[in-house]
N, C-alpha and C positions, 0 to 999 in steps of 0.2 A: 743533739738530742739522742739518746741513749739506743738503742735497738728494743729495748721491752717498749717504748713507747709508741710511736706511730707506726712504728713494722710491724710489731703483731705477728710474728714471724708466720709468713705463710710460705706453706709445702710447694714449693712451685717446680713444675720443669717449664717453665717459662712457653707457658701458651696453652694456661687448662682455665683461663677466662674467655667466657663465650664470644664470638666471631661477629656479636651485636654489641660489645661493648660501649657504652659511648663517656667519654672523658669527662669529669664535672669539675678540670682544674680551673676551669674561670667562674668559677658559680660563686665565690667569694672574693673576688679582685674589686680593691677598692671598698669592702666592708672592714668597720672597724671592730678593733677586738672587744670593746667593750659592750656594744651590742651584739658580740656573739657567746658572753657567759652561760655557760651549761648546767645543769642542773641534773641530780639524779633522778631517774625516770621511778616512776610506782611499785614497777614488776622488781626494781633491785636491790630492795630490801627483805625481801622476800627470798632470791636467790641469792642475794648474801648470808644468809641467815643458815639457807640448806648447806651451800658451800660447805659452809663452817662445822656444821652438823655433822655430813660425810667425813670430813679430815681428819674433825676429832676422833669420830669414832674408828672408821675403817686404816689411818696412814699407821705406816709400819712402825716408823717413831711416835711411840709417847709422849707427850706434851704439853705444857699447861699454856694457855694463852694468858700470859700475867703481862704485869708493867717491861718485866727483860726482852719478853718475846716484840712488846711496843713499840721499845725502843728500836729493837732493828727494823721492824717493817717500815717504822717512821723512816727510819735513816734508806731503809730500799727506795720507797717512793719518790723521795725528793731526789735518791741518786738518779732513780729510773726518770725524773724528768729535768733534773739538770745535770748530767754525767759530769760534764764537763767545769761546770760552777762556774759557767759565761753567762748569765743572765738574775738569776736573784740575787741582792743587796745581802749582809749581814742582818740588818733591818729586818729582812723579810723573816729570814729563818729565827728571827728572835721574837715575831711575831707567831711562826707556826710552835714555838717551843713546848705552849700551854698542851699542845696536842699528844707530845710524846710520849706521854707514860698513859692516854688515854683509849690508845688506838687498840688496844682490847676493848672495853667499852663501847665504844664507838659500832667496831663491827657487829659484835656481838647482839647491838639492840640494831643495828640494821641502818645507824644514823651516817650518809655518807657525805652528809653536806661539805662539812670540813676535810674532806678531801677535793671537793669540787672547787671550795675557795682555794686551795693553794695551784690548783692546776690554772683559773682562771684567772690567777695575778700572772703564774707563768705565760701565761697565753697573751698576758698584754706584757710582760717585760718582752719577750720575745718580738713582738710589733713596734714598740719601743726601738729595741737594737737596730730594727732593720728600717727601721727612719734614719736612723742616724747613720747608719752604712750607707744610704741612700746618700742623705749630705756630702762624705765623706768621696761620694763617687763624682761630684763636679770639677774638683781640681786633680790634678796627675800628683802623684805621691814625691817627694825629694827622696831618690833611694842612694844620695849619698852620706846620709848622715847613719854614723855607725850606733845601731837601736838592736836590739834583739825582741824576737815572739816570744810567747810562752805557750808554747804549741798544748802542754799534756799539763792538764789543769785540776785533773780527779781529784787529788788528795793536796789540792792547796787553799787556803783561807777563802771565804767568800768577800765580794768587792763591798769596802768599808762605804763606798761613795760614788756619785756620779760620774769625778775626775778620775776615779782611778778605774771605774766602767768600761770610759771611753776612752782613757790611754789604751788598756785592752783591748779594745773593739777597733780604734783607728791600724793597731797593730797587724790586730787580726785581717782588718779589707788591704791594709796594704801587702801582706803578705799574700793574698790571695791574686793580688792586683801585679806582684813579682814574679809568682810559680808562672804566670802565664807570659809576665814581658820576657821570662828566660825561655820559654817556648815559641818566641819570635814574635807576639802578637803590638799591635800597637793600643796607643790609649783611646782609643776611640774603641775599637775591638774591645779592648780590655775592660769600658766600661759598660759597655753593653751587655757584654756577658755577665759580669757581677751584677748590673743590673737584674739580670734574669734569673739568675743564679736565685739572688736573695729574694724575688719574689715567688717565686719555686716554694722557698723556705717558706713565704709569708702564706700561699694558696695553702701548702699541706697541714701547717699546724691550726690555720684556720675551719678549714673542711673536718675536722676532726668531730665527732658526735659523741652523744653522751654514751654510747655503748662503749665506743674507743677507750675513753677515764674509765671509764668501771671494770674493764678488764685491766687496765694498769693497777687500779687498786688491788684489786682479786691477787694479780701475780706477785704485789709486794707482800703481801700477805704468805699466800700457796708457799711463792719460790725463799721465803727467808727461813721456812721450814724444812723444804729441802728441795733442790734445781729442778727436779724432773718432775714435783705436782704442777702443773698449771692450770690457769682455767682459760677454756677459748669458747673467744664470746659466738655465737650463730653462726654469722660469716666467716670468722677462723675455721669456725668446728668443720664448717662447709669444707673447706681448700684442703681441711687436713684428711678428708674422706674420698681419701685419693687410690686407684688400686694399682696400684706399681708395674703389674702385669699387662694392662692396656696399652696399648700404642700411642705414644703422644707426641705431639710433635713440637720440637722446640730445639733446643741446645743442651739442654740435661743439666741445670743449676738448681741449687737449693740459695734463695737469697733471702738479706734480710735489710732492716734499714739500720744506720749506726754513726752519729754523729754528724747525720746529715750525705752518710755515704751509699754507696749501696754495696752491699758487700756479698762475696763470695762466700755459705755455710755450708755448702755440701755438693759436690760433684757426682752427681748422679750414674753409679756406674753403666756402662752402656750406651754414653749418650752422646753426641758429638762432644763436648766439652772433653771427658773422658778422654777419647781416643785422643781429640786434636796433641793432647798434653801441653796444652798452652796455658791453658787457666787453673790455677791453686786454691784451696780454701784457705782464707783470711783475704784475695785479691779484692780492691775496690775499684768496682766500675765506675768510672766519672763521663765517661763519654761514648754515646752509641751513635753509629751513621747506617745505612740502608747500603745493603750493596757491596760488590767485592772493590770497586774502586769508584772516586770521584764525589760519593755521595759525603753531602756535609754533616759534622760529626753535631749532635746536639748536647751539650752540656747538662747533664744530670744530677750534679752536685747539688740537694736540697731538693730533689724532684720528689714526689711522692713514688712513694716502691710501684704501687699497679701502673702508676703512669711508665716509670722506666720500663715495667713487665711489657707494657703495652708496644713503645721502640722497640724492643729486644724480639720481644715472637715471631711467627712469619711463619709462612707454607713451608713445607719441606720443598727442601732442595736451593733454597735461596740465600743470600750470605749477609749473615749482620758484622758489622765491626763495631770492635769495644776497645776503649781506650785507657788502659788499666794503670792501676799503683800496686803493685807486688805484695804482697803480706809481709808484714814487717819491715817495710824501707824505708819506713821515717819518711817527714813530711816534705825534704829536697830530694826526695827521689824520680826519675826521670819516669815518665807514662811513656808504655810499651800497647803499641797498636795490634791488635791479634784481631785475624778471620776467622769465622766461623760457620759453618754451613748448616743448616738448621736441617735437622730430621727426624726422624721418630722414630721413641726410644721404644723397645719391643724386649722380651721377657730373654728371648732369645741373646740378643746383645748385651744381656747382664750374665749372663752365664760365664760359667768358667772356662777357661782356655790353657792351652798347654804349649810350650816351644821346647828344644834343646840348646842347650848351652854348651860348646864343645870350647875347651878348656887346657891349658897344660900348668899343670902341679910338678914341680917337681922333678920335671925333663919326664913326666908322663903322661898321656894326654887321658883324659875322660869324656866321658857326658854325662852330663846332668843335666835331668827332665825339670821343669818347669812350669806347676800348676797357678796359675793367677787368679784368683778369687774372689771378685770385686765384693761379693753380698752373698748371705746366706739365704737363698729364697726356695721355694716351691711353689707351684702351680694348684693352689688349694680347690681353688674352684675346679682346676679337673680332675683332680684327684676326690672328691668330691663324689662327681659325676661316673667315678669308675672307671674314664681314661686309666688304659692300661700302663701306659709308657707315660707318663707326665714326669712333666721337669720339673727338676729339685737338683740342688745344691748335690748332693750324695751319689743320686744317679751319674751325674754329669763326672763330679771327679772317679766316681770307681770307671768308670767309662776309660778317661784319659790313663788314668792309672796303667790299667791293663795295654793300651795301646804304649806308653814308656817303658813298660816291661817289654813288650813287644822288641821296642826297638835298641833293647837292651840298652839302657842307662843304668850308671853306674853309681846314682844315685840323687835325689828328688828334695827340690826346694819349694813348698808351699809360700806363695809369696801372699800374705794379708794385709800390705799396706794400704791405708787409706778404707779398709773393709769396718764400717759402722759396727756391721753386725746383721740383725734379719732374725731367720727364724730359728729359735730354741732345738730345735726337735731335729733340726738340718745342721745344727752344727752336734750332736750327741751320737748322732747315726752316723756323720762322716767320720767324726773319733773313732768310730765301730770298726771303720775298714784300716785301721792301724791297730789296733789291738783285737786281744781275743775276744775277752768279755769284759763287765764289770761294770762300776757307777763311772760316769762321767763329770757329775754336776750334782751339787746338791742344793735342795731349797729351801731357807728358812723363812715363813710365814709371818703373818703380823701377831698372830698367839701364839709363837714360838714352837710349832709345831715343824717339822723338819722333814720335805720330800727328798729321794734318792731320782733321777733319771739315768738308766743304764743301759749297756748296749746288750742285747741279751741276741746276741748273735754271734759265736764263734769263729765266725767265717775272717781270716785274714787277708785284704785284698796285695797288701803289701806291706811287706816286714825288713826291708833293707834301709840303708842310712839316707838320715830324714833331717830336713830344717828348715823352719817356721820363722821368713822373715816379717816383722811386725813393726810399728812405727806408731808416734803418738796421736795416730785418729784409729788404730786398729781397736775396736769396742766391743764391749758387749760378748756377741758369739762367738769373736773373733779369739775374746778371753778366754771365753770358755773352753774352747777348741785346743788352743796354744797352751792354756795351764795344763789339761788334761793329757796333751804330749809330753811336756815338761816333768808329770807328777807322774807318769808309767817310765818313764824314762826311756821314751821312744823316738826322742828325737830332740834337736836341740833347739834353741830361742835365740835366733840372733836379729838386730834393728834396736829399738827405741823402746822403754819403758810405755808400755799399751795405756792408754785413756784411764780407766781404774772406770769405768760405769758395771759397778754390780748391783745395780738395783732391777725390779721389775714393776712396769705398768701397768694399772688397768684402766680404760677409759669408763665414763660412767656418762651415760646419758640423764640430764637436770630431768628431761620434759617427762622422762617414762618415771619418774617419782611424785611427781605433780598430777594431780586430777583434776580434771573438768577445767581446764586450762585454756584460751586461745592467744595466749603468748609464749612466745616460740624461747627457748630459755639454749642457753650455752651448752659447753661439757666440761667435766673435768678427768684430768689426768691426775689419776693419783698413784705414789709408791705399796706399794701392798707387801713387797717381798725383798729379798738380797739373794744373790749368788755366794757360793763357795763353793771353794776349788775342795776336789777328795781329799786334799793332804789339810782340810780345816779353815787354812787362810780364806778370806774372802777375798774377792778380785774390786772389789770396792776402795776405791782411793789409790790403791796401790798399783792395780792394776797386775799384771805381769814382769815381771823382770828380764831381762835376757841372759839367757849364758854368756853370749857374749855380744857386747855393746858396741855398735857402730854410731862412729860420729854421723849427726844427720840434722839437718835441717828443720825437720819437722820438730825437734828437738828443744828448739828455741820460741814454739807456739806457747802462751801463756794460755791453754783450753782444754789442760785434762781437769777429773776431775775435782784433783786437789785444790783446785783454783778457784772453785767454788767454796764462798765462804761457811757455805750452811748446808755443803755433803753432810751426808749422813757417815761416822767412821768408819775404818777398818777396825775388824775383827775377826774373831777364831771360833771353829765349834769345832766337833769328836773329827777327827779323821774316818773315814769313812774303809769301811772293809776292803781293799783291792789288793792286788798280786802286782807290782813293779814288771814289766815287760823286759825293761835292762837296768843298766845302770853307768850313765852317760860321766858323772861326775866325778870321777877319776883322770879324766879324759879332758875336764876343759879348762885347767891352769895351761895345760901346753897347746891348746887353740889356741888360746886367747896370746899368747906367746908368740905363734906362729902368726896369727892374726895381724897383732901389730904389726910385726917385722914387716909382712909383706907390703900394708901399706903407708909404713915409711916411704917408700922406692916406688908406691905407685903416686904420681904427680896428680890425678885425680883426686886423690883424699888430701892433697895439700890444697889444690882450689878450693875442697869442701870446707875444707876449715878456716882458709880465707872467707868462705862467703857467710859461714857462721859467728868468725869475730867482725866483721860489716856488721851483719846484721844484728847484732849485741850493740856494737856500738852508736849504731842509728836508734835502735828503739830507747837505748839510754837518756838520749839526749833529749831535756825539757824546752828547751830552745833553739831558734831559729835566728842566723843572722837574717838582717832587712837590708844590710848596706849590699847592691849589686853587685859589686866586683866580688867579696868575697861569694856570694854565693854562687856566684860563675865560676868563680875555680872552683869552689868545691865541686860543683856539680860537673864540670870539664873532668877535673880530676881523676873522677867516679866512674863518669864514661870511656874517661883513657884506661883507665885500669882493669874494668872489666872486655874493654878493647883488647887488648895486648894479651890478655887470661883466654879470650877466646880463641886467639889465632896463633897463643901456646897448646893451646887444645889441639886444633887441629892439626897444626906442624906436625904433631905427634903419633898423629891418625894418619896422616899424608893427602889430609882433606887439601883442598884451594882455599890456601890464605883470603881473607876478609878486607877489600877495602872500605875505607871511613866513610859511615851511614849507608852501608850494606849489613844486612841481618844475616845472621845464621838458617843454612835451610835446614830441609829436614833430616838429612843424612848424619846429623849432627847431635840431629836432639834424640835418636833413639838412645843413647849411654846413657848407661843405668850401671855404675860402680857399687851401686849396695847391692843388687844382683847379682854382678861381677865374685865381688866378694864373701857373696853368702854361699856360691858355687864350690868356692875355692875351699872354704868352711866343711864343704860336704864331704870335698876331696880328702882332707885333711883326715877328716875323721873314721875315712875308709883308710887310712895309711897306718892312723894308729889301732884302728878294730885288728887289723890283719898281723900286725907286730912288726 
């Protein structure tokens, strides 16, 4: 089941549900799905109605809600509740067909019923399946007969019939039934977990309420107009009224739910997860235990999100273990155990930081300063208040700034990877301490009205050679920051084409439009505006470019915003009046020259690109053998190879060699070769400034 549907994506750092929580996963065991069909509640025709009222009028895009617009929301919804196309017939979908061209109408007079009938066939084919996986769990699987899964099912035909259902579905338990016998477990184990497993599945899609479908519907609607309007039902609205700046304690994750997984959306900069650098966004947690060792790990696969939220949290100082699948490693990939020691996340520990990077270019040695920039933020409330000294993004780096000058570096690598974004105003003001003056950012409105923001402060904190590593989750301010280096030609772009989110939000609260009301109504997130860069381009879609492009990992995530089918596009207005600072582009056919060369001959970027063609090649793959020996070598294979990858690493460091089913410690995991690299970049560009 998809992530827009029972996830709900809530804002989490994993422990801002109150400390009296109490569980309701058994409050539906053993009810059946058909005495649990839902219905739409009074109050949501009403607030469908306004929804719709707001979008039209206030969303940045123009739009008519006709039969085209139908067609897709129809086709969202049913993706949004069978992603995967494991549970409705042909049959079904040829019964919801009379809907498609109606789902304008539909909304528009507020009638949700015929959305409730397809959620509540899904809701009994779903009980359906997991009866029959039940069957399927009496006898031990034959895994020698040579069958393949069909793991990635998005874009393939709906099941014509019962038989070809349950060839699917027996493929599917059995495959589930093998990931764990190659993890050593026996069949008695293995059925008991599947057991649990799928009734995991069966408690969450049943506990679901009529508010849950109404905010699915809402999103097929909002999101097929464009990703970033949503509507979040009370309790969403609740989680997402979160103030960043509080201290909270947890592990520092943004999660979501996703085909039954729980998944890694966002890494909270500052927060144990952060630091540990064990956990990635796209990671699927399938398994959490209590404690640094011993404690037993509980299977999470189909859990409902708050329930896993609920394993995962804990007092600071105490240590959860999580049992992960890497982002993008296809579905025979080996679960990697990581510790974590849960604390709270504090404004301060998002802040920006600074190292040196001492260096030899060329038989000359340098340093290069090193700003790290998780998030663009300020301290509003105290700033507010009239705190003199309050933290901000801006304060912080001209601070380090000055102290790298200090310590006479020889020139400064802003590193943005993995930075969302944050506040507008903190990333305009930090542009300020690289350049003299001028616009930064420009705004175009939903009436096409057009704002400038610009740094009207002449003050240069630093004006030597500069580069702006970036990667595909650097967003938002991050763009705006990076484009506006890029567009004075103050410095250079090296890492990964940036995310492309140029749009802007504004949240609306339903209830303060409603009078004389005592029902508590959602919010919506709607698009109101677009970014563009001074030089005209918009940073929407496109995002950033880099001068020069380093192979990378993050590279291979299918989540900027291209990927969304119903972004809003890129496009162009006036270039905005400014003064170019330098002019870097003469200068970077022969980086990029020197770039390469270098890492040819660094064996670090030949791992990197092994571990990019892996991961190419695993996420390709629609299918899964089920006969065990081949999937034992493959996976033996997999393990040898990145075996032998890691203890060519170290040879080469003069770390101590790895023996078999020994991890890497930590001395190991601080290399960072796109750091390395974007040093050398700076080097470079100080050899040819100088002649």
């Amino acid at each position: 089941m998809k992530k827009s549907f029972y996830a709900l994506i809530l804002f989490l750092l994993i422990a801002l549900f109150s400390s009296n929580y109490v569980s309701t996963r058994d409050a539906f065991a053993g009810t059946s799905a058909d005495s649990l069909n839902l219905e739409p509640d009074r109050m949501f025709q009403e607030e469908d109605q306004l929804i719709q009222a707001i979008i039209s009028r206030y969303h940045y895009k123009k739009f008519v809600f006709n039969d085209s617009l139908s067609s897709i929301v129809f086709d969202r919804y049913l993706k949004d509740l069978d992603y995967n196309r494991s549970y409705f017939f042909q049959s079904d979908i040829d019964k919801f067909e009379k809907y498609r061209d109606k789902v304008d109408d539909l909304l528009q007079e507020g009638d949700l019923t015929p959305f409730y009938v397809m959620y509540n066939l899904f809701r009994k084919r779903i009980n359906e399946r997991l009866d029959y996986s039940d069957l399927l769990l009496k006898k031990e699987f034959d895994y020698t007969k040579n069958e393949n899964y069909e793991w990635k099912r998005d874009s393939t035909s709906w099941f014509k019939d019962t038989n070809e259902m349950n060839d699917y579905w027996r493929k599917k338990v059995k495959n589930d039934a093998l990931n764990l016998k190659l993890d050593g477990k026996d069949w008695k184990s293995i059925s008991e977990t599947l057991t649990k497993r799928y009734e995991n599945i069966r408690k969450t899609i049943n506990q679901n309420k009529s508010e849950d479908v109404f905010q699915v519907i809402m999103n097929s609607y909002t999101e097929s107009i464009d990703p970033h309007t949503n509507y979040l039902s009370p309790i969403t609205s609740d989680n997402f009224k979160i103030d960043m700046s509080r201290s909270l304690e947890g592990i520092g994750a943004q999660l979501t739910s996703e085909d039954d997984y729980t998944k890694i959306t966002e890494i909270i900069p500052g927060g144990p997860a952060f630091k540990s650098k064990l956990l990635n966004k796209g990671d699927k947690i399938v398994g959490v235990a209590q404690g640094s060792e011993g404690g037993e790990f509980v299977d999470v696969i189909g859990m409902r999100l708050t329930d896993v939220v609920q394993l995962i949290r804990g007092p600071k100082g105490t240590t959860v273990r999580l049992q992960i699948i890497a982002a993008n490693s296809g579905t025979n990939a080996k679960q990697t155990e990581v510790k974590i020691v849960r604390d709270k996340i504090t404004l301060e520990e998002q802040s920006a930081k600074k190292d040196i990077l001492e260096i030899q270019n060329d038989k000359r040695n340098y340093k290069i300063g090193v700003i790290t920039i998780p998030a663009f933020y300020a301290d509003f409330d105290a700033a507010s208040k009239g705190v003199k000294d309050y933290k901000s993004t801006t304060r912080d780096v001209k601070k380090l700034l000055t102290e790298l000058k200090d310590a006479k570096v020889d020139g400064i690598v802003i590193d943005l990877r993995n930075n969302g974004g944050g506040s507008l105003q903190e990333a305009v003001q930090m542009t300020g301490l690289f350049i003299k003056e001028g616009p930064v950012v420009q705004v175009r409105n939903a009436d096409g009205s057009i704002d400038e923001d610009n740094d009207p402060d002449p003050e240069i904190v630093y004006s030597g050679p500069l580069a702006v590593l970036v990667n595909k989750f650097s967003a938002s301010a991050s763009e705006i920051f990076s484009g506006a280096i890029q567009d004075y030609g103050r410095g250079l772009i090296v890492g990964d084409q940036t995310y492309g989110k140029g749009t802007v939000q504004n949240m609306i609260d339903l209830n303060r439009l409603v009078r004389s009301t005592s029902e508590k109504y959602g919010q919506v997130k709607i698009t109101i505006a677009k970014y563009y860069r001074i030089n005209g381009g918009s940073t929407q879609m496109k995002g950033v470019i880099p001068d020069i492009k380093f192979p990378s990992l993050t590279d291979m995530y299918d989540s900027g915003e291209s990927s969304e089918p119903s972004a809003l596009p890129w496009d162009q207005i006036k270039t905005s009046n400014y003064t170019p600072e330098g002019n870097l582009i003469p200068y970077i056919p022969k980086l990029i020259q020197l770039h390469e060369e270098r890492i040819k001959s660094n064996p670090e970027f030949d791992y990197l690109k092994e571990d990019i063609e892996e991961s190419k090649e695993m996420n390709a793959k629609k299918y899964v053998a089920l006969n065990e020996e081949v999937r034992k070598k493959e996976k033996d294979d997999l393990e040898e190879k990145r075996f032998q990858r890691e203890n060519e690493r170290r040879e080469l460091k003069g770390l101590k060699l790895l023996q078999k089913g020994e991890t890497a410690k930590e001395e190991n995991k601080k290399n960072d070769p796109l750091l390395d690299e974007s040093a050398h970049v700076v080097a470079d560009l100080i050899k040819l400034e100088i002649g």
